[in-house]
C-alpha positions as CSV (number, residue, x, y, z in Angstrom):
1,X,10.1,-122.7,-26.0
2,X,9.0,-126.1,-24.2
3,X,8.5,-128.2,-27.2
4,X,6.5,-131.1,-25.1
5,X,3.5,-130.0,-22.6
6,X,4.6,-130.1,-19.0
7,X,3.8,-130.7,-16.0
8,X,2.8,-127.6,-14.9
9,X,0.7,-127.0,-18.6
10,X,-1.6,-130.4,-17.8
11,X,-2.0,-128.7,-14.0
12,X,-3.6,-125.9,-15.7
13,X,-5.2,-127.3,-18.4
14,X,-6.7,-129.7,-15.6
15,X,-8.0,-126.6,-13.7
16,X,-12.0,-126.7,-13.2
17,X,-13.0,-123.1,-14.0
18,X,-13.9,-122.3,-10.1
19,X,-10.7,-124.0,-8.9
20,X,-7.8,-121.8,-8.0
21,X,-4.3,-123.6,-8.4
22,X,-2.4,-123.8,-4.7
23,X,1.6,-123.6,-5.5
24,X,3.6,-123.9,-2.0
25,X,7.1,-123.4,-1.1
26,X,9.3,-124.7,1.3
27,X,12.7,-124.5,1.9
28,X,15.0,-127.8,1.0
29,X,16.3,-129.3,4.4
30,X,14.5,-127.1,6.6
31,X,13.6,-128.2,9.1
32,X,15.7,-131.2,8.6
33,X,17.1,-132.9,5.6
34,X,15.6,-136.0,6.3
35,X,11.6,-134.7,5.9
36,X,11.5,-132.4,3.0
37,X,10.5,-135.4,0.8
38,X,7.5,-136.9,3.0
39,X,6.7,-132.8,3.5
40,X,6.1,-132.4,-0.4
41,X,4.2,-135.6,-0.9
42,X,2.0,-135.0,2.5
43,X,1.2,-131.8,0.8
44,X,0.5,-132.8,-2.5
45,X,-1.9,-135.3,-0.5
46,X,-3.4,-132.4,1.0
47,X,-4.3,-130.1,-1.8
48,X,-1.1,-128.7,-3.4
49,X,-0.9,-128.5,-6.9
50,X,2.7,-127.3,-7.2
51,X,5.7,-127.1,-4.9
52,X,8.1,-125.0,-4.8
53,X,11.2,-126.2,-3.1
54,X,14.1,-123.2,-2.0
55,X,17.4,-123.6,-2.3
56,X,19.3,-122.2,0.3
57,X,21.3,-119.3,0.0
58,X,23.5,-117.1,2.4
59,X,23.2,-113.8,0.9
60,X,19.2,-113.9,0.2
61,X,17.9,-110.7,-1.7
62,X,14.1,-110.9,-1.7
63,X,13.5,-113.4,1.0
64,X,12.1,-111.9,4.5
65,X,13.2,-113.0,8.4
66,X,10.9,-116.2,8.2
67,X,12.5,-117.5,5.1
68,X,16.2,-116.5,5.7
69,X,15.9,-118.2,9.1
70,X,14.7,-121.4,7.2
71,X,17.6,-121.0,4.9
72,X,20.0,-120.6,7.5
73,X,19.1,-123.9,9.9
74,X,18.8,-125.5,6.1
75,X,22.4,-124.7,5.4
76,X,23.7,-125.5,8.8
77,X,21.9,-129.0,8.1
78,X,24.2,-129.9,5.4
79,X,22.1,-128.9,2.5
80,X,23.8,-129.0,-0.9
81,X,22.1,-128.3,-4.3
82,X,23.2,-132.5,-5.0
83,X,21.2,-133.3,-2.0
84,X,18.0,-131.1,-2.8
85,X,18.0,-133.3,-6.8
86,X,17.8,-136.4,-4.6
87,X,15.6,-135.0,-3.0
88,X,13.6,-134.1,-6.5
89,X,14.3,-138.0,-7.5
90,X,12.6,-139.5,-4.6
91,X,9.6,-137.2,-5.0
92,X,9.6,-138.3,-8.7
93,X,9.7,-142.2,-7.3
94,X,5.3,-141.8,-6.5
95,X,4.6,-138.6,-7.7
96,X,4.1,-136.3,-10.4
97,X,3.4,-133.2,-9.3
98,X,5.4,-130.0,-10.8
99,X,8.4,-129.5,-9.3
100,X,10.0,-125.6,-9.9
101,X,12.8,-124.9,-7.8
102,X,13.5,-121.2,-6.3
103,X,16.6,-119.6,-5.9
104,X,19.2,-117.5,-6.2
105,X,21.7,-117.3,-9.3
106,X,24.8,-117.4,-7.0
107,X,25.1,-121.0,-6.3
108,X,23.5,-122.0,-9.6
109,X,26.6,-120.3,-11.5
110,X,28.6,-122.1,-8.6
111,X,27.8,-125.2,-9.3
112,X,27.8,-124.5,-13.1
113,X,24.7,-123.2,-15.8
114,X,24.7,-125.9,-17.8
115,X,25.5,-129.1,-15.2
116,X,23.0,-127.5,-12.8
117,X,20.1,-127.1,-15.8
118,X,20.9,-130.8,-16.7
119,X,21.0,-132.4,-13.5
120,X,17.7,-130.5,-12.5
121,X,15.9,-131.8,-15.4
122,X,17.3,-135.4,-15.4
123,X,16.0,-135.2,-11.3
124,X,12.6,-134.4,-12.6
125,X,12.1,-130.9,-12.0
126,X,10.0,-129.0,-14.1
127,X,11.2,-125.0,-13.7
128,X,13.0,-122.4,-12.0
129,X,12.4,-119.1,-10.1
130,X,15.6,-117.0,-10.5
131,X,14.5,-113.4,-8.6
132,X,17.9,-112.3,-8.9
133,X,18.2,-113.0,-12.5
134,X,15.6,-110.9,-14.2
135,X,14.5,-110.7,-17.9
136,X,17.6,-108.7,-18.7
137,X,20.0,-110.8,-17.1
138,X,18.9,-114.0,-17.6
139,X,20.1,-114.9,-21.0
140,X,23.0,-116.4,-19.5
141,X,21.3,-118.9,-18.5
142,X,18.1,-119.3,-20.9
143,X,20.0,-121.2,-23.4
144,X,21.1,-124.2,-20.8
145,X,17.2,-124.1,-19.4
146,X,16.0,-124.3,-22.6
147,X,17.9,-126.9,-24.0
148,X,17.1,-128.6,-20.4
149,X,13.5,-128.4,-21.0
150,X,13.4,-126.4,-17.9
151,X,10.6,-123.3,-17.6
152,X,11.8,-120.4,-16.7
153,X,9.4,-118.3,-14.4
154,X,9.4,-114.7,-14.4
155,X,7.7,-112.2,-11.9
156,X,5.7,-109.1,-12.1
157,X,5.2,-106.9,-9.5
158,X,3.0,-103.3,-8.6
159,X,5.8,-101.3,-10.0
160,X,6.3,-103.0,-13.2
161,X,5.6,-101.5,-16.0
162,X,2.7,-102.5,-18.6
163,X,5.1,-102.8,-21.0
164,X,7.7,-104.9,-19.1
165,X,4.2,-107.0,-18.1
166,X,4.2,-108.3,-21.8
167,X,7.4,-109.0,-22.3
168,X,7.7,-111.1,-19.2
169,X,4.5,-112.5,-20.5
170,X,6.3,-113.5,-23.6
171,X,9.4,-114.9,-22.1
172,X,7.7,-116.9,-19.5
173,X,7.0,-120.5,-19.6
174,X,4.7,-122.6,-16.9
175,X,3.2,-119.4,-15.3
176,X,3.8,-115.6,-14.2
177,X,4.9,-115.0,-11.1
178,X,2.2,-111.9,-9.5
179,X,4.4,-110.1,-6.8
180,X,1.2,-109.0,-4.5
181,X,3.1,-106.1,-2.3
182,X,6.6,-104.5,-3.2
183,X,9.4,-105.9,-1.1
184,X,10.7,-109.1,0.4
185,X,8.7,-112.3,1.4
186,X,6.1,-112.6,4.6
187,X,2.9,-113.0,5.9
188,X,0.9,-109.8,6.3
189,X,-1.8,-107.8,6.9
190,X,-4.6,-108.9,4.9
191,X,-5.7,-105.4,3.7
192,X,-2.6,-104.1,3.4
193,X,-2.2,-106.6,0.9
194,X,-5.7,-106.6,-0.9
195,X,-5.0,-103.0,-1.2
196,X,-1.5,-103.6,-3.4
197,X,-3.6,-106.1,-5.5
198,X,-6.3,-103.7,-6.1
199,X,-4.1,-101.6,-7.5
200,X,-2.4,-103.7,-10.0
201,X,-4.2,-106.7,-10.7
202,X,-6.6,-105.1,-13.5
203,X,-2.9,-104.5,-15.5
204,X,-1.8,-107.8,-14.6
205,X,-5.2,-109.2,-16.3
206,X,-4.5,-106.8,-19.2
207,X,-1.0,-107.4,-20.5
208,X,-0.5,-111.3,-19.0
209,X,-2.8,-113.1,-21.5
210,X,-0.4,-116.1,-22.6
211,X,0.4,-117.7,-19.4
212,X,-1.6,-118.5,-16.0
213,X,-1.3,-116.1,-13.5
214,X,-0.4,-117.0,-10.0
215,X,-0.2,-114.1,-6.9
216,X,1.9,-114.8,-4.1
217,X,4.2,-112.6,-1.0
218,X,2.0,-112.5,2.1
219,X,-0.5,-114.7,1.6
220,X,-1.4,-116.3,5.5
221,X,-4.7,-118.0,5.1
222,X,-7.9,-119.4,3.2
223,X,-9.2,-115.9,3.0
224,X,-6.3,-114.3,2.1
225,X,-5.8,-116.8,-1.0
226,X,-9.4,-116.7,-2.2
227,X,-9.5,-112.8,-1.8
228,X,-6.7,-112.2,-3.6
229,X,-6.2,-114.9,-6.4
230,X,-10.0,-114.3,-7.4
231,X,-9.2,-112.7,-10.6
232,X,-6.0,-115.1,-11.2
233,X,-5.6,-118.9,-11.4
234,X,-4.2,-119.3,-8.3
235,X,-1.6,-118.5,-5.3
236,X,1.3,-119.3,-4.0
237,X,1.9,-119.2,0.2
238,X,5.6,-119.9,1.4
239,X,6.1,-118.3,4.7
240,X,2.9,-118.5,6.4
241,X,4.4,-122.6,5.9
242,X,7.5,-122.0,7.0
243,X,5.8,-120.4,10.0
244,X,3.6,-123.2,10.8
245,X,6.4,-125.7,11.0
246,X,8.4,-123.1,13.1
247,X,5.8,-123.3,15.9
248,X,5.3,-126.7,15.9
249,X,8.9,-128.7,15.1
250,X,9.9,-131.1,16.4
251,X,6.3,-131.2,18.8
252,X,5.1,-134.7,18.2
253,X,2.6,-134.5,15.7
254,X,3.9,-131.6,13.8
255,X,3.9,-132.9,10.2
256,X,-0.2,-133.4,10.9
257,X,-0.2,-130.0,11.5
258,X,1.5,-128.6,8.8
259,X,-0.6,-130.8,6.3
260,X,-4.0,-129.9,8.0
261,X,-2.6,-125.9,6.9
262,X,-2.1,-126.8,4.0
263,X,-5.8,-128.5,3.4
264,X,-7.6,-125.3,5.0
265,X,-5.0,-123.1,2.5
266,X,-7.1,-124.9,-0.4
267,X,-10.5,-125.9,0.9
268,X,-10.7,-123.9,4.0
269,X,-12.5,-125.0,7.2
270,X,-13.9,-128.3,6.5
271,X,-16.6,-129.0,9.0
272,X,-17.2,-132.4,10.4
């Protein structure tokens, strides 16, 4: 158990009742390696409470098109896992926001459990997303995050189980992970995932009761988020960013338009 409150506990604890929490992914070194830094601090600027940074993989297993094409131009850039904890220090150089990195357990165990757990807390990040390593699996590495001060972020999703709900509830540390639609990652249809919602969120409410809840996969705008995060604490939107930097890299001007998605995400159309 995180002995200490973390980052991610004083976001929540900071949380006006009315106020839904905006965690955001993007991919490390997509689109380039030299912007994901100035990305994640021109978010945080614009209303993100978390980030989420990927870390590239080949051989993705829940990721859809959008995100395995970021991961792919990522890896051909040169990213390394070393390069995305400089990246983490930099951020840490002005800012404090929680930092949980998501990934795969492939090039964790590559670049070794416990060196990887240590290097990722002495960078400054605050958790990891392991999809591939669920609760059953992941005691191989739950000592090393533990004794890193890492939390480790589970996910529920419409076909888990009530039962499985707690445990993951129990095992959790920073927030659950609320898998909107079954399947890999991508903007959809908006009632094709308020539907999937509907039909597991009152369970979600029922046997998550220890840690925040936070509902991602397929979230694409304001609407979306505030629609489907009105019974939780907040969201989480990855591709629908990934897809916004995709139309407009390298336009001139296309870091302004990424941050003005990301401030309509949270506040939605601000009139002038």
């Amino acid at each position: 158990m995180i002995a200490e409150k973390s980052r991610l506990n004083r976001v929540f604890e900071a949380k006006k009742s009315d106020e839904k929490i905006m965690s955001l992914f993007i991919t490390s070194g997509y689109p380039d390696l030299e912007s994901t830094v100035e990305l994640v601090l021109g978010m945080e600027k614009n209303g993100a409470d978390i980030i989420e940074l990927g870390m590239p993989f080949s051989d993705p297993l829940a990721d859809g098109p959008t995100i395995q094409y970021a991961n792919n131009i990522a890896i051909a850039n040169g990213i390394t896992m070393s390069k995305i904890f400089d990246m983490v220090k930099a951020i840490r150089k002005s800012s404090e926001i929680p930092i949980v990195l998501m990934g795969y357990i492939n090039p964790i165990y590559r670049y070794g459990v416990e060196k990887f757990c240590a290097d990722a807390e002495k960078a400054g990040v605050d958790g990891l997303i392991i999809p591939d390593a669920p609760l059953e699996e992941s005691s191989m590495i739950r000592e090393s995050v533990e004794k890193s001060h890492l939390s480790l972020i589970y996910l529920v999703a419409p076909n888990s189980t009530s039962k499985r709900m707690k445990l993951i509830d129990e095992r959790s540390e920073g927030f659950v992970y609320c898998v909107s639609v079954t399947g890999v990652t991508g903007a959809r249809d908006g009632d094709e995932i308020a539907d999937s919602v509907l039909r597991f969120i009152d369970r979600v409410n029922t046997n998550v009761t220890r840690n925040p809840r936070l509902v991602g996969f397929g979230i694409k705008n304001h609407t979306d988020a505030q629609r489907i995060s009105a019974e939780m604490d907040g969201f989480i939107v990855g591709s629908a960013l990934i897809e916004t930097i995709k139309e407009h890299y390298p336009k001139e001007g296309w870091k302004q338009k990424l941050y003005s998605f990301v401030k309509e995400l949270k506040f939605g159309v601000i009139s002038n």
